[in-house]
N, C-alpha and C positions, 0 to 999 in steps of 0.2 A: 590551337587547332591547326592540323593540316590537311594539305590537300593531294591529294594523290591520283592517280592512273593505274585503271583495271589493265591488267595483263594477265590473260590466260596460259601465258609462257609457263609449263614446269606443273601443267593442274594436273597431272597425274599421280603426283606425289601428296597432295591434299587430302586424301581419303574422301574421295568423292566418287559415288557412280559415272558420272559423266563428265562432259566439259560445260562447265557454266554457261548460262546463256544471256550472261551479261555482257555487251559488246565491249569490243577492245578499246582502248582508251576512255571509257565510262569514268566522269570524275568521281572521286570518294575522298567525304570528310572524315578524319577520324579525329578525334580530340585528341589533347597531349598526352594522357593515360593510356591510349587505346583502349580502350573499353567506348560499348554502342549501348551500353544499358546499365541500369542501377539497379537490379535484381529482377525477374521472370517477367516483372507486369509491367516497367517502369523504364522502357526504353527514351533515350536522350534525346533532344532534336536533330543532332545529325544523323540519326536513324530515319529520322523522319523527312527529312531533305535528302537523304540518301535514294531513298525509296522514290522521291519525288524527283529526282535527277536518274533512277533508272525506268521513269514512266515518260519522260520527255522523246524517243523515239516512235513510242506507240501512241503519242500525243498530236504528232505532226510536227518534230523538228528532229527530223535525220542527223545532222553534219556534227560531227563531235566537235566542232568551231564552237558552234552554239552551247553546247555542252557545256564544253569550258566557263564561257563569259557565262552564260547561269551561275555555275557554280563559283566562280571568283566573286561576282557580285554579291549573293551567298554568304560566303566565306566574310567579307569584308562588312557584311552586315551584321551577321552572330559573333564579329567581335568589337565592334562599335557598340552594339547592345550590352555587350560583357564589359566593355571598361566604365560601361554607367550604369553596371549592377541591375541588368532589365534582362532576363530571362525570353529568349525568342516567343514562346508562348507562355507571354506570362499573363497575368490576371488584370483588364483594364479599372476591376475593380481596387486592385493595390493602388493606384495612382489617383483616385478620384478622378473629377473633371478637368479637362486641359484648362489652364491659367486664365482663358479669357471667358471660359464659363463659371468661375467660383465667385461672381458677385449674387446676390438672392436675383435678381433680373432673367440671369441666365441661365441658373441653375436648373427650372424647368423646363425649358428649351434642350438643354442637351439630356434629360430624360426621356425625353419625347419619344416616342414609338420610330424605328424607322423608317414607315408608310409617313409621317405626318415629315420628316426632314426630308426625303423625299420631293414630298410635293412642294415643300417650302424651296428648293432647288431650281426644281422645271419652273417653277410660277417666276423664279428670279431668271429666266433664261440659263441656269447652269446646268447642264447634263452630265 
């Protein structure tokens, strides 16, 4: 996976009606293939952190500084994920329960609704 910087330098020659109004230095991941999708319906997560790294101005953090450190941190995460074979949105259902809930004790505890872990939380003082 890399990481790259929007430059609007040279959009004229994109075939595009306008000039993007994606700001300048906007970070972009793109995977080692270049490709942002696996056929029409089946767009990749850096598509989707893409999207979510060009809503961070209209979010309330202007400074492309910020920008950056999202996106490195990002970056450093969907490949920590990747060398242990865990897909950014993968299914908590593929892993079962974390380690310290698979005795039968616990196992209904971390079923629990999340209203009832919740209140189990505040009642312990943790918010």
């Amino acid at each position: 996976m890399m990481l790259s910087y929007f430059s609007s330098h040279g959009w004229e020659s994109w075939d595009v009606a306008s000039r993007p109004l994606i700001p300048e230095r906007m970070p972009v991941l793109v995977d080692d293939d270049l490709c942002f999708e696996d056929g029409a319906t089946a767009p990749r997560p850096t598509t989707v952190v893409n999207r979510w790294l060009r809503e961070l101005p209209a979010s309330g953090c202007p400074a492309p500084g910020s920008w950056e450190s999202y996106a490195r941190v990002l970056l450093e995460w969907m490949r920590f994920l990747d060398e242990h074979g865990v897909a950014l949105f993968d299914s908590r259902a593929r892993f079962g329960p974390p380690r310290v809930f698979r005795t039968a004790d616990f196992a209904s505890i971390y079923a629990a609704s999340c209203e009832f872990i919740y209140s189990v939380r505040t009642s312990c003082g943790v918010r």
